[in-house]
N, C-alpha and C positions, 0 to 999 in steps of 0.2 A: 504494500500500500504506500503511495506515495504522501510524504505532507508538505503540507503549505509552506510558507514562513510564517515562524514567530512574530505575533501580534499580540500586543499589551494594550494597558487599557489607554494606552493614548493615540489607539488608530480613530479614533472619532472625533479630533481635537481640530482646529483650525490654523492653530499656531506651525507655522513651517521650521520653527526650535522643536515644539514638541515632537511633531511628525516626527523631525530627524532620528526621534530616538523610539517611535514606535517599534520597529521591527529588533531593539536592542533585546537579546536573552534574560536582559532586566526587568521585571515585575513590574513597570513604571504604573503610578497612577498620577492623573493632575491632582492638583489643590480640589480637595473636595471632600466632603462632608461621608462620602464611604472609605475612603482610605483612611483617614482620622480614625472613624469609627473600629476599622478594622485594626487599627494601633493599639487603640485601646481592650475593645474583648480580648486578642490574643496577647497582649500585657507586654508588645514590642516597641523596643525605640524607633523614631523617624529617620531613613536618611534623606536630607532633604536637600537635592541641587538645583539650584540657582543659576541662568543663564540665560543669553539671547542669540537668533542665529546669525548671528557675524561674527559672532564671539570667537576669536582663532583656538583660545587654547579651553574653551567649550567643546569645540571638534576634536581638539587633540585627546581628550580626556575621554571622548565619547569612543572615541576607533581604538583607544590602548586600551578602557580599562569596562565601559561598557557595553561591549561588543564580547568581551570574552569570558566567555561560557562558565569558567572557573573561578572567576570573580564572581559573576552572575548568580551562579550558582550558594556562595554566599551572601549577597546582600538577601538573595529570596528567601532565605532560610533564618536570617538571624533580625532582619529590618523590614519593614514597611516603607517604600522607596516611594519617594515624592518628585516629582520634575517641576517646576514652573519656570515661565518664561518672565524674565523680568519687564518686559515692555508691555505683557497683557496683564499683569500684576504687580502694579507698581508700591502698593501698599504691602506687600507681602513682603517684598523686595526690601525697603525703605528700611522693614523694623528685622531681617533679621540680617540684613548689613551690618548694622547697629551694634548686633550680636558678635560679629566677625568681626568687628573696629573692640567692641571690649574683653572679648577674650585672646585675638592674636597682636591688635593694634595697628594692622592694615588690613586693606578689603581689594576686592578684586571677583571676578567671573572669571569661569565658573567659581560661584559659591558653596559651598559645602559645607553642610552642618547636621549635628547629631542629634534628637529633640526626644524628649519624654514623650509618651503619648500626648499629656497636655499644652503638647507646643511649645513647652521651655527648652531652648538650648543649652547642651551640657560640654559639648566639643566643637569647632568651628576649623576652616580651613579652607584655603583657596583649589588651584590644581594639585591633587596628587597624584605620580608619577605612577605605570605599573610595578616597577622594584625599585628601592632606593636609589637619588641619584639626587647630585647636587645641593648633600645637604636636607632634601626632602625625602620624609619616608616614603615608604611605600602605599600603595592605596589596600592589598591587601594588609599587611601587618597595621595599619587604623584599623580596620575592619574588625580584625582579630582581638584589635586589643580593647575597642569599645566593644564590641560583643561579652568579651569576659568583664568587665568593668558591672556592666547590667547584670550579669548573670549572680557575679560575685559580690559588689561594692555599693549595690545598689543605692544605699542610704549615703554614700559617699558623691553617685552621679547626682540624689535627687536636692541635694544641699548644694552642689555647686550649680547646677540647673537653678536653683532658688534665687541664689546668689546674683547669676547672671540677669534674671528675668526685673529684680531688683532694680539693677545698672540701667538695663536698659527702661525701663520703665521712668527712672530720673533724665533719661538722657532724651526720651520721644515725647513724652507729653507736654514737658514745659510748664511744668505745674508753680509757676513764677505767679504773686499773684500779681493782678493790674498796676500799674506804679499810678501814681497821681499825677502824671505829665508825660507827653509826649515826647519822646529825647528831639536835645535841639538838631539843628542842620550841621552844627560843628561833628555830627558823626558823618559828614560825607568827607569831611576833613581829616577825618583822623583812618577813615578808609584809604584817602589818597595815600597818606602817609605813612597807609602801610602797605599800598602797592610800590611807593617810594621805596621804602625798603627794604625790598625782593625784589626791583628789577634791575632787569638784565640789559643796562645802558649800552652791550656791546649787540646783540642781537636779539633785545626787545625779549618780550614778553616775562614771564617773573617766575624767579626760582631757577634752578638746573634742570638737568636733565629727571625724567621728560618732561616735557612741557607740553601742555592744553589749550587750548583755545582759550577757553571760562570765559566762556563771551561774558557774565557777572560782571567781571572786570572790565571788561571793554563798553558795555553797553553804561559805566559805571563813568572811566573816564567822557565817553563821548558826550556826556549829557554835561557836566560842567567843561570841558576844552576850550570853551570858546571864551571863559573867562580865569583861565585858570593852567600856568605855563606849565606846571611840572604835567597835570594832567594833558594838557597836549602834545607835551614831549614822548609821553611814553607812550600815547596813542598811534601818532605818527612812525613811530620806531618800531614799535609790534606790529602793526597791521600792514606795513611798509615788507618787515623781514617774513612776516608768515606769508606775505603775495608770491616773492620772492621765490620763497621753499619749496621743499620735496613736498610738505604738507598741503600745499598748494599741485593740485593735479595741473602740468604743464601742457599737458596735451587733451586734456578734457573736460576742463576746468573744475572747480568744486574743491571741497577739501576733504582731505585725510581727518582721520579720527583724532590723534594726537605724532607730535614726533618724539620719536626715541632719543636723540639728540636734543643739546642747548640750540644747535644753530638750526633748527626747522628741517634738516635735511633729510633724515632717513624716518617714512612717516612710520606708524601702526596703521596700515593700507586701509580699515576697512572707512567707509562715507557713511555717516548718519544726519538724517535728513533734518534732526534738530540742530546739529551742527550748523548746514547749511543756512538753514532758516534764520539763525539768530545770525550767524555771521554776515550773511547780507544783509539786512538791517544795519545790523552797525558799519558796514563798511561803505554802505550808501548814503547814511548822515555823516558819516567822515566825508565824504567826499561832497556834499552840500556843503560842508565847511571848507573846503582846502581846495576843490576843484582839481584834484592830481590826477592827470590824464592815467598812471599807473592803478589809482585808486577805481577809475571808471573803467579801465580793461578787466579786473579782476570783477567789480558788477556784473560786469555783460557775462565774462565767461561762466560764472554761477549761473546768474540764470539760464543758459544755453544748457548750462549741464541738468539741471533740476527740469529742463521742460524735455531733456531726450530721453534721460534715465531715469528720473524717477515719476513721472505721470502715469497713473493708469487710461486706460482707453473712459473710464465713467469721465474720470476728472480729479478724484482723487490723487494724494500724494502717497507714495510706496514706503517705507520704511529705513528702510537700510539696505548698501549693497555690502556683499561678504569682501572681506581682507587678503581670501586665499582662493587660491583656484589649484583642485586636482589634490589639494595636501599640502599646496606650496603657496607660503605670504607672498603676496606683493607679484606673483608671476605675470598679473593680467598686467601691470603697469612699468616693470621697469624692463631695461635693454640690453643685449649686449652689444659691441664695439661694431664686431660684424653685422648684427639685425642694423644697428645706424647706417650703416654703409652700405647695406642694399636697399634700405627704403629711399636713402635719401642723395645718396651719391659721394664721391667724393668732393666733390666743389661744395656743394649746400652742408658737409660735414664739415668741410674748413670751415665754412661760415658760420657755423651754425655753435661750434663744439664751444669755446669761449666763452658765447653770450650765456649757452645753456648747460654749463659745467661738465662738457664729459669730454674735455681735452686731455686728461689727466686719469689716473686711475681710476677702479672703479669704487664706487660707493656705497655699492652695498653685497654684502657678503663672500667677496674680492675677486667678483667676476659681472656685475651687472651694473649699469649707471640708473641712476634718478634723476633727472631732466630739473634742473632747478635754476635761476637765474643766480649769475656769478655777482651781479651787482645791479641796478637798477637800466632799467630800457633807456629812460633818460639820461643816464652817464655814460653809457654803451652805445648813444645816436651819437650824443657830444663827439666821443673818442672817433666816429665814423664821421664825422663831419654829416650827417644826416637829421632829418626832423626826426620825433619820437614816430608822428605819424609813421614815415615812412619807415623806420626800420619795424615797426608793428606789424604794417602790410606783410611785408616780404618775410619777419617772421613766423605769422602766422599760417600764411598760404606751405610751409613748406611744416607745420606742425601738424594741419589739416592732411598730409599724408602720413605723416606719423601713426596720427588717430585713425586712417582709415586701414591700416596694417594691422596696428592694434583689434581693429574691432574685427579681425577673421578669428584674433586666438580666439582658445574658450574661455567663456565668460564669469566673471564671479557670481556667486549664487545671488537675488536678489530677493527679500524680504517685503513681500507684496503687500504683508497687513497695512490696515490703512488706521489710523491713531490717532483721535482727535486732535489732543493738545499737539502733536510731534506738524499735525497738518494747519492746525493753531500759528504756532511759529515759522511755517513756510509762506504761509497768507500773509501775515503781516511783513515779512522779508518781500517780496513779491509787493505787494501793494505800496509799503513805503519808496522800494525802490521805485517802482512805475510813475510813482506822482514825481519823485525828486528827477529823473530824467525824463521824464512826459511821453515812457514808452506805455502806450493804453494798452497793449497787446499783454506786457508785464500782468495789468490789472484784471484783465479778461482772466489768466490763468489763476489768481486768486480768487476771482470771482466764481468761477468753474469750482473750484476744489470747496470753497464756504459752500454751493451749492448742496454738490455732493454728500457732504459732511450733514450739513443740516437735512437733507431728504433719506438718507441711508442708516444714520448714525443718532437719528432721533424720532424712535419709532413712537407714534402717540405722545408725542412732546417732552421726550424726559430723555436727555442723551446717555448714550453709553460710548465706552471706550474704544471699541475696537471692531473693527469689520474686515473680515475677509471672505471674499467668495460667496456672499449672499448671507455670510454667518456671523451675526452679532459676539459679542465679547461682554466683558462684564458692565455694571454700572458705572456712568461714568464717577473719576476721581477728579480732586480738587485742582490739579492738571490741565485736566478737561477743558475743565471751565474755563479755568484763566486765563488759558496762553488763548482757546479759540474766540473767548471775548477780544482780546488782547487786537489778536487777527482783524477780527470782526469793527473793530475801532479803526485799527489804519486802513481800513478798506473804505467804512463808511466816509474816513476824511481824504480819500483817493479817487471814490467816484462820486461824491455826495449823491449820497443815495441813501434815504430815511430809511430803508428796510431793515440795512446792517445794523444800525444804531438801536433798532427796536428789537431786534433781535437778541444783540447784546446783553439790555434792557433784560429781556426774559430770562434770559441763562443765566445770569447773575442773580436773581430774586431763585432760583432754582436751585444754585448754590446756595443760600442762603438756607434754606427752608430745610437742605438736606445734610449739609455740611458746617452750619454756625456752630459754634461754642457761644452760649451764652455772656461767657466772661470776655468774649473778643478775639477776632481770628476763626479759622477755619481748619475742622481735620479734613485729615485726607482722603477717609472713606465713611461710607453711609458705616452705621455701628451695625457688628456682623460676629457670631458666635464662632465664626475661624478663626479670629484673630485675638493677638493675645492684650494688645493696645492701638487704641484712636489715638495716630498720632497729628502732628502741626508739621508740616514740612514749611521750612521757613529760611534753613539754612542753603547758601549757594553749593551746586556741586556742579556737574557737567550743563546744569540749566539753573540758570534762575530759581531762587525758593519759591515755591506756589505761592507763600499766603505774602511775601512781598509784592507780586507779580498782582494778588489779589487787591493789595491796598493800592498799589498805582494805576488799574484797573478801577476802584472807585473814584479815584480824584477824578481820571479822566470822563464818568460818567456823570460827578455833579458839574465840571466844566462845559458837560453837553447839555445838562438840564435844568444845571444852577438848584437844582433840586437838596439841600444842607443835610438829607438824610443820609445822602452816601457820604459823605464827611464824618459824618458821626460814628456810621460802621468803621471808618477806614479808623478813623481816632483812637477805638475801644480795640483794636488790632496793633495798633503801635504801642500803645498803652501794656498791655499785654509783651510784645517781643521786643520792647525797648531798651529793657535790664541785659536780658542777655546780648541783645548786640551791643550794647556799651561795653557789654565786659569782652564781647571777641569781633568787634569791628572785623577783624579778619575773614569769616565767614558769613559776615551778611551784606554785603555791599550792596546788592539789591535793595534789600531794606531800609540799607542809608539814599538809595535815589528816591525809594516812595516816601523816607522823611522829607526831605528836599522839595517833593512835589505836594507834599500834603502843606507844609509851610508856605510854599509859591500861595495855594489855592486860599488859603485864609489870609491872605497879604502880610505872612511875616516871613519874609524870605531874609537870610542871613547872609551878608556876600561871603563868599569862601577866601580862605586865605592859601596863599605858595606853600608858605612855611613860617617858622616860629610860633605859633601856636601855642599856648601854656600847656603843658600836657601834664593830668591830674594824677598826683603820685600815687605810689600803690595806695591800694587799701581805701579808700577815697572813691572810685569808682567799683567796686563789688559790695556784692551784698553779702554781711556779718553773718554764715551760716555757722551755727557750734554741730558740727558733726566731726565726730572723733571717726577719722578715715586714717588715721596715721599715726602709730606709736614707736616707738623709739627705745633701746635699751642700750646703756653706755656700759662700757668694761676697763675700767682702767686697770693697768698691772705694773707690779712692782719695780723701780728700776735700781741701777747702784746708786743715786742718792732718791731724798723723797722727793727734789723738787726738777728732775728731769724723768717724765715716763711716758710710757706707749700708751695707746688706748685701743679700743675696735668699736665703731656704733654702728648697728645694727637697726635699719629703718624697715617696720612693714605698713607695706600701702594697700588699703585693700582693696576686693577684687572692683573691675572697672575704673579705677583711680589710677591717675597716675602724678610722678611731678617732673616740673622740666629739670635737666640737667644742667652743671656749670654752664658756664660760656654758650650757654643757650641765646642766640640773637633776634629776643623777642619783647619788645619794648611795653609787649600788654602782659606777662604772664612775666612773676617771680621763682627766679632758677633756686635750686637747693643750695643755702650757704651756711658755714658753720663759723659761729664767731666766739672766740674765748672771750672770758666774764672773770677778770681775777686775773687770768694765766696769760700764759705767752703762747698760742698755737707757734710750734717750731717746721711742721712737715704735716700736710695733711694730702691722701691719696682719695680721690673721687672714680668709682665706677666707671665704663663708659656705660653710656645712654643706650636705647634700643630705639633706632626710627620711630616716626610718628607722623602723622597728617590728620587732621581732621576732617579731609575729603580726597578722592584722588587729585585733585587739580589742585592740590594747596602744596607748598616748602616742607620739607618732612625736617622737624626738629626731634632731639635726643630727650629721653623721657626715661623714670626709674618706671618701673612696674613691680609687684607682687611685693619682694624683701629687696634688699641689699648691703651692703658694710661700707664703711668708713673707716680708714685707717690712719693714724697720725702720731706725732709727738706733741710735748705740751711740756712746757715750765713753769712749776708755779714759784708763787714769790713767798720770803716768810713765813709765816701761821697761814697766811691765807688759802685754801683751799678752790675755791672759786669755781666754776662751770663753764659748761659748754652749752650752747646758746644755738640750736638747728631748725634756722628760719627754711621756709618754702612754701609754696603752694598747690594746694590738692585742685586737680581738674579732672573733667569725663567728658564724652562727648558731648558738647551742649552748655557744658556751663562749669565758671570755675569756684571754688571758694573762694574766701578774704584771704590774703596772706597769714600766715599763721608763726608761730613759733613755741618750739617745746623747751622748756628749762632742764640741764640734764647735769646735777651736782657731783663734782667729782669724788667725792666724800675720801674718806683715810687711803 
């Protein structure tokens, strides 16, 4: 008898992530109310991964380790296995990120994590490998060894599981209560200030290697630039080098997901279509301000690329295209020496190689070029004694064969779902750009796609998230809402056209109804017995925080209606996340443009300042929390006299906590320091730090976690005895304590 292939329960799913792992010999179910269930009767942990399909090392993880039979064979036996797609489940996604930020202190896709039947995480991890390698275990030997964990330590998983759900529960709700004031506009100030102090004056954008888009920041700079140098400096310099780069598709326009590299050049291939969305936006009001014919070549080529790759035939926008083709990153895009030389010839390779970096070795994996501009089109006419125009011409006509070479190979897989909010952000990218260059055709294709979105994706007048192939997704999230009101606003002021505007109007009171917190602000999903917390997404990551996105969404609807009631919503929402961005400016930039905007709209607008700015000492801006997250035990030992001796201090931090390490370069968070009281510290030895970020797109600074020691000498003087004095500051994701300090006496 012959049989079919292996079918799990995710061959009836929509999701082209999910598909991919339908026919996997893994048990898989979606997020859903019988798999749960099924967790529970038979008294199994979850294993629960996390990912989306462009995701490269989601595919790699799928063909090593759930594809083979012998693995397979254990997750079905010892776990209840969970798949979900992060793009159709964004809230699911959100909180056990959360999870994987407080138990490993970085995050990443594929996601992987361990859960109780009742959904608490108890182990967390990114890719694991089929056998040890690189430092990372193996994915069986996890298997084996949380399997025995459950079996044997049970009371041991369900206390740290406790623990975690704890963390994160302070880290998603925001349980801050309202302050009595709205923070002033000096927090868009003190945002610049600390984009100032992570950029990268030599190739733009901020932090090292890798480096993101975080349109946050740019959509953050662009809006004060025009009054404000450092802000236009960095604007200009980023958006300038990312045109420039490998991140910048040179032959088909659009952008790379992020680059692996400081200098833009070697991308993470795959294109996400929020990406795009937001970037043209912002690079089409840069160029309303600056007019830089480079600025308006890279417009044009996004749109070109958004209306050939990603449109569906309805009118909709497609999702994402994959990073890999065949197994292999980046194949569909980059070249070898000889592919240049037969597309293009020898003459147009002389010509060509200089301007477009592949004169020179190759640039990525030491046999293929990335197409990237060596220096700017206008420094490279200059040097040609040519206009910009014309070397633009003659560059592109012979790039336009490149691209048609290109499009014989095989293609990268593309992600058809079609995603309110992801469609949200392509409309208003498209529409903003249309009006600032008065291309209508631009407008037409936002118009198409709000169409679509509103007639497919809002059946009986209540939108949902996600649509593929005639197959609805879930209700929609706070996502949803915002970014396609968002759309829906620059379109309305693109065609004036009272539809969009009333439209907006609706979706917004619909948010409201479904997603308000009474005390101000917005969660992110309707409240649902899957999940373990209603959280606030508020913080920037690779998009805009929703409930920032939400309050400059209201300003801009009582500026349509003059109507004071959306002022008030917007009010009781900053009121609410005003405390924590005070305290991490760093992660809400958005936040600080809808302060900014909400100030404009009541006429107290604040001018911003370059620099010098009083900046409030520690302590001064955090709120006084007494939670004992940090205890400390000192050891001092005997030496040949009493007044020269060693010590060891011994700090534990607990779980989710962490504190910054010395020479930490962060002007808002206080580093661990130890200061004598009496004595002479003579030698004192500090740990190193373990990475940290609070998003992927943010500086990763050195942090203590769990225990550590302190090692040193010390003289004391006379009779005097005297202490040790270990100042620092406890933080989690979301919010930090007051600086603190423990007195530790060094006694006989």
């Amino acid at each position: 008898m012959e049989c079919g292939p292996v079918v799990n329960h995710l061959s009836e799913e929509s999701s082209p992530y999910l598909l991919l792992h339908a026919h996997n010999p893994v048990d898989w179910y979606p997020w859903s109310a019988a798999a749960i269930e099924r967790a529970r009767t038979e008294n199994k942990p979850i294993f629960l991964s996390i990912g989306y399909s462009t995701c490269y090392w989601c595919h790699v993880m799928e063909r090593e380790s759930f594809s083979d039979p012998a693995i397979a064979e254990r997750m079905n036996r010892d776990f209840v296995n969970i798949k979900v797609d992060r793009e159709e489940r964004p809230d699911i996604d959100e909180i056990y990120m959360a999870a994987t930020q407080i138990l490993t202190q970085q995050g990443g896709w594929p996601n992987s994590l361990f859960l109780t039947p009742d959904l608490k995480p108890f182990f967390a991890g990114t890719y694991f490998p089929p056998e040890d390698r690189h430092g990372l275990p193996s994915f069986s030997m996890v298997l084996g060894s949380l399997s025995s964990a459950w079996a044997d330590r049970r009371d041991d998983v369900n206390e740290q599981a406790a623990s975690v759900a704890a963390a994160m529960s302070r880290a998603l709700e925001l349980r801050d209560s309202p302050s009595d004031r709205v923070p002033s506009t000096s927090l868009v100030n003190r945002s610049v200030q600390d984009l100032r102090s992570r950029f990268d004056s030599t190739w733009g954008g901020f932090g090292g290697a890798p480096k993101f888009p975080s349109p946050s920041n740019l959509l953050l700079l662009k809006e004060v630039a025009a009054g404000h140098n450092d802000a236009s400096e960095m604007l200009e310099k980023t958006l300038g080098a990312m045109g420039r780069g490998g991140i910048h598709d040179q032959v088909g326009g659009g952008f790379h997901r992020y680059s692996t590299d400081r200098e833009w050049l070697v991308p993470h291939f795959e294109k996400m279509l929020y990406d795009n969305g937001l970037l043209l936006e912002t690079y089409a009001g840069f160029w309303k301000q600056s007019r830089d014919p480079e600025i308006e070549r890279i417009v044009r080529r996004t749109v070109r690329f958004l209306h050939r790759e990603m449109i569906d035939p309805t009118g909709g926008l497609w999702s994402a295209i994959d990073a890999e083709t065949d197994g292999h990153e980046g194949a569909y895009y980059v070249w070898t020496d000889d592919e240049l030389r037969r597309v293009l010839g020898e003459e147009d390779v002389s010509f060509l190689a200089p301007i477009f970096g592949f004169s020179g070795s190759p640039t990525f994996e030491g046999k293929f070029q990335i197409l990237h501009l060596s220096s700017s089109l206008q420094d490279q006419a200059k040097r040609r004694h040519m206009s910009f125009e014309e070397l633009d011409d003659q560059t592109s006509t012979a790039l336009e064969r490149l691209f048609d070479a290109r499009a014989s190979r095989s293609r990268p897989a593309t992600d058809d779902k079609i995603l309110a909010d992801w469609n949200g952000m392509a409309i208003a990218g498209l529409a903003v750009a249309g009006d600032i260059f008065g291309e209508k055709d631009w407008i037409q294709l936002a118009d198409s796609a709000a169409k679509f979105v509103l007639s497919e994706l809002r059946p009986e007048g209540a939108l949902r998230h996600s649509w593929r192939g005639g197959k609805l997704g879930p209700a929609a999230f706070l996502s949803d809402y915002v970014f396609l009101v968002h759309g829906l606003l620059a379109l309305a002021g693109a065609n004036d056209e009272d539809q969009w505007l009333q439209v907006a109007l609706e979706l917004t009171r619909e948010q409201i109804d479904r997603l308000a917190d009474p005390n101000g602000g917005f969660y992110v999903a309707a409240e649902s017995d899957d999940v373990l917390f209603r959280s606030k997404e508020v913080i920037d990551g690779a998009v805009p925080g929703a409930n920032a996105v939400a309050v400059l969404n209201l300003v801009d609807l009582f500026e349509a209606t003059r109507d004071p009631g959306w002022l008030e919503i917007a009010e009781q929402a900053l009121r609410v996340f005003g405390a924590p961005a005070e305290r991490h400016p760093a992660a809400f930039k958005t936040l600080a443009l809808a302060t900014k905007r909400y100030h404009e709209a009541i006429g107290d607008d604040t001018e911003l300042v370059d620099s010098g700015e009083e900046v409030v000492g520690f302590g001064s801006r955090h709120e006084v929390v007494t939670e004992n997250v940090v205890t400390a035990d000192l050891t001092v030992y005997p030496g040949d006299t009493r007044e020269l001796r060693s010590f060891r201090l011994h700090v534990d931090v607990a779980p989710g906590w962490h504190l910054y390490a010395p020479g930490t370069d962060q002007s808002e968070f206080r580093p661990v320091r130890l200061v004598g009281v009496d004595v002479e510290l003579l030698e004192v030895t500090f740990p190193e730090g373990k990475s940290f970020s609070y998003s992927k797109d943010e500086e990763e600074v050195a942090v203590y976690l769990g225990c550590f020691e302190i090692l040193g000498e010390i003289r004391t003087g006379g009779e005097s005895r005297g202490s040790l004095r270990l100042e620092y500051q406890a933080c989690e994701i979301g919010r930090c304590l007051a600086p603190a300090e423990i007195e530790l006496p060094i006694g006989d």
